[in-house]
N, CA, C and O atoms as CSV, one atom per row, in Angstrom:
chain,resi,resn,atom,element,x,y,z
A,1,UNK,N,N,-6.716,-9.245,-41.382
A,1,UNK,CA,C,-6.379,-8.788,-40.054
A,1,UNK,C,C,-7.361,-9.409,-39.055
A,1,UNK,O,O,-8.550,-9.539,-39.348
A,2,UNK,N,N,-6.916,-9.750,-38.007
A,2,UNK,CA,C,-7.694,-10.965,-36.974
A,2,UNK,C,C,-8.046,-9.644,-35.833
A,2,UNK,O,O,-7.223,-8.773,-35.552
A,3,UNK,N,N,-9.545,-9.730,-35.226
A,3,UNK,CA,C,-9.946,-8.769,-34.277
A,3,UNK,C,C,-8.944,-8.473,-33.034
A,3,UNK,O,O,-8.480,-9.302,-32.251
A,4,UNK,N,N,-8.754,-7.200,-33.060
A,4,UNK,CA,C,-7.869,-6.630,-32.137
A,4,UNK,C,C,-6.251,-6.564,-32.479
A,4,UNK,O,O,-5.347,-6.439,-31.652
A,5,UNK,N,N,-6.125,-6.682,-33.904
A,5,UNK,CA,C,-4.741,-6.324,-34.298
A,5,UNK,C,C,-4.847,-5.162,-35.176
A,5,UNK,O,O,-5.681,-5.103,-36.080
A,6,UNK,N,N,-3.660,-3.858,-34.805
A,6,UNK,CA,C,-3.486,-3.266,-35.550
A,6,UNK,C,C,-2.761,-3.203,-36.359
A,6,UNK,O,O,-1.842,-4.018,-36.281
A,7,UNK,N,N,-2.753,-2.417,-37.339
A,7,UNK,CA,C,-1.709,-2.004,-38.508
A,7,UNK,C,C,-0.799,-0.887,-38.573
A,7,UNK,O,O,0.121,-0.555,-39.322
A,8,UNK,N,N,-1.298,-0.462,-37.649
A,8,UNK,CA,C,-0.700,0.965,-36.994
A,8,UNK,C,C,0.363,1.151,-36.456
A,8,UNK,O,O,1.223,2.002,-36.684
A,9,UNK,N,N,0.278,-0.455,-34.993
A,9,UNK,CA,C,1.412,-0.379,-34.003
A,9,UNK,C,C,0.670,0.433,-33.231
A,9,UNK,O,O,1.330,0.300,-32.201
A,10,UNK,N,N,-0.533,1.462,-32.818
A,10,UNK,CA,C,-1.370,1.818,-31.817
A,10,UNK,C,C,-1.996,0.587,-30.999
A,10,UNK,O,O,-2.330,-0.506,-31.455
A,11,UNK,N,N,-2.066,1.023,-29.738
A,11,UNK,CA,C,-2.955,-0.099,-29.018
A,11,UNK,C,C,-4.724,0.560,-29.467
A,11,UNK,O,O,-5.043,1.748,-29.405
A,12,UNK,N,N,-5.437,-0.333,-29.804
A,12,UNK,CA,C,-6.561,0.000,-29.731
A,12,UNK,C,C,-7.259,0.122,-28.031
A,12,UNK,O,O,-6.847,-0.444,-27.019
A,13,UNK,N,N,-8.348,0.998,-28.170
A,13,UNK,CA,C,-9.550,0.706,-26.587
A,13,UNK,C,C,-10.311,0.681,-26.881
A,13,UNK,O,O,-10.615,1.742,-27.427
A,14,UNK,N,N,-11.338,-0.313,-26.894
A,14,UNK,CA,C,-12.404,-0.801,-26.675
A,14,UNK,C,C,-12.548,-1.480,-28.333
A,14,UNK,O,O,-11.461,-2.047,-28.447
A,15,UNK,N,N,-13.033,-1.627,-29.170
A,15,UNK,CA,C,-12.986,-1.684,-30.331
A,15,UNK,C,C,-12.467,-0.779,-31.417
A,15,UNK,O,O,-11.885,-1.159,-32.434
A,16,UNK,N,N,-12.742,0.440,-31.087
A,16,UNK,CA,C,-12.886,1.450,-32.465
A,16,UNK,C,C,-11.771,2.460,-31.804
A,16,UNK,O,O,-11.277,3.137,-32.706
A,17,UNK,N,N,-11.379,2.683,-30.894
A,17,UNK,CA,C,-9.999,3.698,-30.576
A,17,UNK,C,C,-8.690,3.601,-30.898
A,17,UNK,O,O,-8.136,2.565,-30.529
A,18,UNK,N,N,-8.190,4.216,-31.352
A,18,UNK,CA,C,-6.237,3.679,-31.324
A,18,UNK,C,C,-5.557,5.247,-30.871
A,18,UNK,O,O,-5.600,6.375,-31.362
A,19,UNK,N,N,-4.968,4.673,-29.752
A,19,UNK,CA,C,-4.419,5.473,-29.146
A,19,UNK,C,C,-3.446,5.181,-29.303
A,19,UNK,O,O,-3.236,4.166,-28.639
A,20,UNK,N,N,-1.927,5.723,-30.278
A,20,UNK,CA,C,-0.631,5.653,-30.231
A,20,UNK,C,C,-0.465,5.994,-28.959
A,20,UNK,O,O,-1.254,6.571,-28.211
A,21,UNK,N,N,1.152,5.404,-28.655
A,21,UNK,CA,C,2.120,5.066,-27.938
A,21,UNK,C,C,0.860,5.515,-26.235
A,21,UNK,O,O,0.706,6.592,-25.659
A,22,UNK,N,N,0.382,4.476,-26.024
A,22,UNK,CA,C,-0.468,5.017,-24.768
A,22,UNK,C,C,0.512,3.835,-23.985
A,22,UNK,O,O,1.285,4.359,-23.184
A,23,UNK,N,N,0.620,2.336,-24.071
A,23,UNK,CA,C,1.755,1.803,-23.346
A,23,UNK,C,C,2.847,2.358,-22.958
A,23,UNK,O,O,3.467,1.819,-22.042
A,24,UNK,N,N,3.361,3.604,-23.580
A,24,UNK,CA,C,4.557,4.229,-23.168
A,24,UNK,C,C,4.355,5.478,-22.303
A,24,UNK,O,O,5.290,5.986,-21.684
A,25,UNK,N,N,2.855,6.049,-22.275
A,25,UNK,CA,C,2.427,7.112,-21.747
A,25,UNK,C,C,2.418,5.917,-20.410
A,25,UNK,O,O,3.270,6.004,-19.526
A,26,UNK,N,N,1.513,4.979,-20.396
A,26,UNK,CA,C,1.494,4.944,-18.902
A,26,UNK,C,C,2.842,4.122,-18.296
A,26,UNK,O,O,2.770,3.875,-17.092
A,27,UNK,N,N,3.653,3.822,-18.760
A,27,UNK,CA,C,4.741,3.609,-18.228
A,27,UNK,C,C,5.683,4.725,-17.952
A,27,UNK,O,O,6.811,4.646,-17.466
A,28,UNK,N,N,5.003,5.823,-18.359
A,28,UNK,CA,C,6.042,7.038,-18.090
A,28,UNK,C,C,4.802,7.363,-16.618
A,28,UNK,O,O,5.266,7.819,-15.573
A,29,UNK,N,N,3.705,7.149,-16.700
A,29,UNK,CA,C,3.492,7.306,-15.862
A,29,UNK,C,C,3.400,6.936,-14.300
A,29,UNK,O,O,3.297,7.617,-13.280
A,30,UNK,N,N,3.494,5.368,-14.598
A,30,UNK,CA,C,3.674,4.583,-13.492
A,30,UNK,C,C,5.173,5.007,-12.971
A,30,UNK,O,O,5.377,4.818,-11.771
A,31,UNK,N,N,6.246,5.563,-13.756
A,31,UNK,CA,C,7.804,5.853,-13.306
A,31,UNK,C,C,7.258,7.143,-12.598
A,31,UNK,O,O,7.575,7.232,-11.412
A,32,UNK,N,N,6.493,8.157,-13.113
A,32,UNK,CA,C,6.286,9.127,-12.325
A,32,UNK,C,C,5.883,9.374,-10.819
A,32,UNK,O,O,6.183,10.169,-9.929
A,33,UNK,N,N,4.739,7.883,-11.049
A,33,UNK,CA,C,4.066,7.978,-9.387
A,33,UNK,C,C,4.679,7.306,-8.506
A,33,UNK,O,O,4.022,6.789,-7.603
A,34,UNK,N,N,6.161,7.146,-8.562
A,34,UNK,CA,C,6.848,6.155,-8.026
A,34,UNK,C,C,6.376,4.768,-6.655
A,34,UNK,O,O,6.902,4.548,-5.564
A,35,UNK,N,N,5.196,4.080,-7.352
A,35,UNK,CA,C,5.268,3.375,-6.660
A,35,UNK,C,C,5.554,1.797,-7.215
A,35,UNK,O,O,6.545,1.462,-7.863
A,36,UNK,N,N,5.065,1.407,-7.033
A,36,UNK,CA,C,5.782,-0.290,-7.498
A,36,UNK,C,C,4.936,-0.997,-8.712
A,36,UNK,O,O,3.782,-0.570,-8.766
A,37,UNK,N,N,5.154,-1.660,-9.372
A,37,UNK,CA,C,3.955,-2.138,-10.539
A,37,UNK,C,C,3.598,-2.938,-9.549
A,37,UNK,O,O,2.451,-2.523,-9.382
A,38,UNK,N,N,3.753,-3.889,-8.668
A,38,UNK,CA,C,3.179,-4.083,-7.896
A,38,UNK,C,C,2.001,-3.914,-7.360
A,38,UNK,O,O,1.211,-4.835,-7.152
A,39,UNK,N,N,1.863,-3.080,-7.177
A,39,UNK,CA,C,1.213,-2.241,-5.834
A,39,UNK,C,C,0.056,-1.407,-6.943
A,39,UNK,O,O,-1.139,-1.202,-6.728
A,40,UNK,N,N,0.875,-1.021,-8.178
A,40,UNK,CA,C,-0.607,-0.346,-8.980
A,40,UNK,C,C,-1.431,-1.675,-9.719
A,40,UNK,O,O,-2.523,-1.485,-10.254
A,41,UNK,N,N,-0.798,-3.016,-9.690
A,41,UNK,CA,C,-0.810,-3.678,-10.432
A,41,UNK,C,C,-2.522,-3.872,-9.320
A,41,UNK,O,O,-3.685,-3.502,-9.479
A,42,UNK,N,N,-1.985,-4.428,-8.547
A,42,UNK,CA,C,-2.989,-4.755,-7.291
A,42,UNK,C,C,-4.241,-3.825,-7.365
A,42,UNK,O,O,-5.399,-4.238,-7.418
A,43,UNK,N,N,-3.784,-2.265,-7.360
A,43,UNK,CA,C,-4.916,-1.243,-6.800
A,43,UNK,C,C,-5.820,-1.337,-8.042
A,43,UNK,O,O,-7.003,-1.472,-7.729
A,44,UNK,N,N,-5.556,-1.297,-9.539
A,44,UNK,CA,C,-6.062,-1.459,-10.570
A,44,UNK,C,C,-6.927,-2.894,-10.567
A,44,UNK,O,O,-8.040,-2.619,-11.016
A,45,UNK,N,N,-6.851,-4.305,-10.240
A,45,UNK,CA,C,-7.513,-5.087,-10.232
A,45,UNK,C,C,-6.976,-5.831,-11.265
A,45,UNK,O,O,-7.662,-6.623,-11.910
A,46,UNK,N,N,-5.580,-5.603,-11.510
A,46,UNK,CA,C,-4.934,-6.506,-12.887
A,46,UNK,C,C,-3.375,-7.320,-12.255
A,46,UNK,O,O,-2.562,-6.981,-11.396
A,47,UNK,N,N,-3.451,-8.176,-12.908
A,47,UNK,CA,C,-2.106,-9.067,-12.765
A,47,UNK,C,C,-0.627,-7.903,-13.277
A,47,UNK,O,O,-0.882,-6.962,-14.029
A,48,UNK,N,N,0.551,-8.083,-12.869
A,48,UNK,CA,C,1.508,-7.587,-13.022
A,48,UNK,C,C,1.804,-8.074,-14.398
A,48,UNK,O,O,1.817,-7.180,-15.244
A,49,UNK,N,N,1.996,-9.038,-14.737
A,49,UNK,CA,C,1.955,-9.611,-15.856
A,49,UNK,C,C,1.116,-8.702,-16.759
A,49,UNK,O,O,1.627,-7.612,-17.019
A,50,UNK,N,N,-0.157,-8.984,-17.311
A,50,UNK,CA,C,-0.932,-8.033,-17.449
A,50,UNK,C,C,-0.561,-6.255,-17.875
A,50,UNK,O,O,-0.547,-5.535,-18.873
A,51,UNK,N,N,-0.312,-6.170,-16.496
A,51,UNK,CA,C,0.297,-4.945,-16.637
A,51,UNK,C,C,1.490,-4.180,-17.476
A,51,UNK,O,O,1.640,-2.984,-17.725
A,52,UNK,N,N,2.494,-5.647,-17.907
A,52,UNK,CA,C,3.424,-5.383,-18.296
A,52,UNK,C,C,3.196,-5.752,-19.870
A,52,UNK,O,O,3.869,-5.445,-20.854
A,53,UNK,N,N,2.460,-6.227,-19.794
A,53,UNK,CA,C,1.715,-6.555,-21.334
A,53,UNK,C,C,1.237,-5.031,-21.628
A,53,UNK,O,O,1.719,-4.665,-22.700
A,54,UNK,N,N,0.709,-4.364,-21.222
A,54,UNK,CA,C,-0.147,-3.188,-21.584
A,54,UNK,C,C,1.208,-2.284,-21.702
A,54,UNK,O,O,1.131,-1.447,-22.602
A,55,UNK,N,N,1.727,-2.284,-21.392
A,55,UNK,CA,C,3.166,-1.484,-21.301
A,55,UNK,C,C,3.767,-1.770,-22.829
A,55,UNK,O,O,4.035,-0.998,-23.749
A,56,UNK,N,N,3.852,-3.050,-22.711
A,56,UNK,CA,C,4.636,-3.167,-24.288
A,56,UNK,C,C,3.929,-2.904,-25.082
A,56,UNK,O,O,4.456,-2.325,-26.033
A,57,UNK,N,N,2.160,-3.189,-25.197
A,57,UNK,CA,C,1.648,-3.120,-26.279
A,57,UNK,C,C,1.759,-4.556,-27.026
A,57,UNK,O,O,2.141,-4.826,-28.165
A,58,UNK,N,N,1.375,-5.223,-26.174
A,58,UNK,CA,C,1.429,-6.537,-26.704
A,58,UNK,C,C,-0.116,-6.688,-26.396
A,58,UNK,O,O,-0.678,-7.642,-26.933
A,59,UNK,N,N,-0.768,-5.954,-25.690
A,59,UNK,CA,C,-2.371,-6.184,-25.975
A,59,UNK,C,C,-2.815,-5.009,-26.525
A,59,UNK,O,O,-2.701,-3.856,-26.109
A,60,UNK,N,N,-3.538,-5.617,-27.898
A,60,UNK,CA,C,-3.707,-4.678,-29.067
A,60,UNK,C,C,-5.254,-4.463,-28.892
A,60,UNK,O,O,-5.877,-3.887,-29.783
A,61,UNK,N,N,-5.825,-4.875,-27.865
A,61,UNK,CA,C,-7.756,-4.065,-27.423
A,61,UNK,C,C,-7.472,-4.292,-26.232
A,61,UNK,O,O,-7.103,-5.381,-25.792
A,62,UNK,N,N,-7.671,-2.920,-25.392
A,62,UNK,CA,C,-7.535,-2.553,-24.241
A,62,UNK,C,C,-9.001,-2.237,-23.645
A,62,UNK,O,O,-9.549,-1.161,-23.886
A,63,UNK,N,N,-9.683,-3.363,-22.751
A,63,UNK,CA,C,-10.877,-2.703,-22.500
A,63,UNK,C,C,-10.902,-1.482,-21.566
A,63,UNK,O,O,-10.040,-1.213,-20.729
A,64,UNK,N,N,-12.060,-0.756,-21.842
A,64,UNK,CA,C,-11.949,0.401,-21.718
A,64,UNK,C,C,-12.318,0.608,-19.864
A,64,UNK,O,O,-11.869,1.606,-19.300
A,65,UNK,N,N,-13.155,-0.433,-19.070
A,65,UNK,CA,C,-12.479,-0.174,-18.024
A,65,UNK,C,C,-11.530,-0.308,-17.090
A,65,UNK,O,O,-11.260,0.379,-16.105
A,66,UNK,N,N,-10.993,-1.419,-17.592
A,66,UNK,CA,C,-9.651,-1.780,-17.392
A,66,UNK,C,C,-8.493,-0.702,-17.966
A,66,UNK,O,O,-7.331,-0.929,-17.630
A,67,UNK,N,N,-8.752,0.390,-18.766
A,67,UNK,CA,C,-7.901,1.931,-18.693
A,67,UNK,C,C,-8.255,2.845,-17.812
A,67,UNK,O,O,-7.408,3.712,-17.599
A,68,UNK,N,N,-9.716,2.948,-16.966
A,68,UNK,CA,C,-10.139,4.068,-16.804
A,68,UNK,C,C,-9.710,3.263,-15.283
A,68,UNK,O,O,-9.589,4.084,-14.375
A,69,UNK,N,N,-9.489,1.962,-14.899
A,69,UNK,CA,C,-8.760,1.674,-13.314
A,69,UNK,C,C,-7.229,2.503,-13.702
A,69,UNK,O,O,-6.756,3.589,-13.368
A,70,UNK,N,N,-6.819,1.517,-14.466
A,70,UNK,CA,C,-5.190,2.278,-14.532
A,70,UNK,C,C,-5.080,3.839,-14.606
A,70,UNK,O,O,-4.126,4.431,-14.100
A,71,UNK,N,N,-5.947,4.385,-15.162
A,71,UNK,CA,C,-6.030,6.346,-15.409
A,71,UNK,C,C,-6.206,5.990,-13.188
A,71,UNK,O,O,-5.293,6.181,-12.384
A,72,UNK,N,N,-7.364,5.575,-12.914
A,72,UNK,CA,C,-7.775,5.769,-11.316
A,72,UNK,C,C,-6.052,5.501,-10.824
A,72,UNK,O,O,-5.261,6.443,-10.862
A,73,UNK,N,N,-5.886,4.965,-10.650
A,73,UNK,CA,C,-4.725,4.335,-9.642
A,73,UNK,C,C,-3.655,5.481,-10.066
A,73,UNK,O,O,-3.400,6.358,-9.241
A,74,UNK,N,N,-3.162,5.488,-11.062
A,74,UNK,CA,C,-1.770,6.795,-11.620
A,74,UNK,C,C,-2.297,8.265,-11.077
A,74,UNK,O,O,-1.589,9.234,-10.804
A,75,UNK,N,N,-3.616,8.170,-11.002
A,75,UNK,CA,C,-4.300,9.754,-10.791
A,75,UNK,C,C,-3.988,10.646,-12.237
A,75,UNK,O,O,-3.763,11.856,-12.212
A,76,UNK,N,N,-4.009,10.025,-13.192
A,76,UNK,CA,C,-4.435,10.891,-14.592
A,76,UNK,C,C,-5.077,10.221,-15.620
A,76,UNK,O,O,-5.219,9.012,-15.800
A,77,UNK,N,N,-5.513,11.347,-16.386
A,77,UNK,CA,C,-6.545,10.902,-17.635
A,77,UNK,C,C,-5.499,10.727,-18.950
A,77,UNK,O,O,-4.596,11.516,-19.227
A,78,UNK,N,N,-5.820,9.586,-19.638
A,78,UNK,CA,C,-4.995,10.037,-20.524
A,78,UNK,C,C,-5.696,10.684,-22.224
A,78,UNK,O,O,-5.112,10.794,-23.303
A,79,UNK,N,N,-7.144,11.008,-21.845
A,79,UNK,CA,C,-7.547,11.116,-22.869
A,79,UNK,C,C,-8.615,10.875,-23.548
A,79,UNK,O,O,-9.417,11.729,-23.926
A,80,UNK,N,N,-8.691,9.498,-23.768
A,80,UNK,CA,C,-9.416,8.748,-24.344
A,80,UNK,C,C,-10.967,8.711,-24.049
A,80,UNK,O,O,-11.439,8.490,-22.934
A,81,UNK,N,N,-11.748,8.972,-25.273
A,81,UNK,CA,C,-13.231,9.184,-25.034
A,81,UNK,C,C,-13.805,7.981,-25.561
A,81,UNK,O,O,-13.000,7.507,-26.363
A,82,UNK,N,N,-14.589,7.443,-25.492
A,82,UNK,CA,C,-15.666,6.558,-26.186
A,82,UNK,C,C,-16.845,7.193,-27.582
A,82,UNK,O,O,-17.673,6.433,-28.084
């Protein structure tokens, strides 16, 4: 297994976390705060692209402040401790 792939199908954060289906938590959440991926894409400090990667779970190590912008911008926690 090559660093930052799981076996799980969880996205990992930071090295040692796996947080199942968290790409689908924040895409339920970004539908919630109805504003544009756009626009959170921007306030977070990440490419839309990017963004939509984290959604699918096609990035399997999620650094951890690059979650705690996306938790900032949606206005929720989803959890995840260090």
């Amino acid at each position: 297994m090559k660093i930052g792939e799981s076996n799980n199908g969880a996205m990992k954060v930071g090295w040692e976390i796996d947080v199942p289906e968290l790409g689908q938590r924040i895409r339920d959440a970004k539908h919630e705060s109805g504003r544009t991926i756009t626009q959170l894409a921007a306030e977070a400090d990440i490419s839309v692209a990017n963004w939509y990667a984290i959604e699918q779970e096609r990035i399997k190590v999620l650094p951890l402040p690059t979650l705690r912008r996306i938790e900032q911008v949606l206005g929720i926690e989803f959890g995840v401790q260090p």
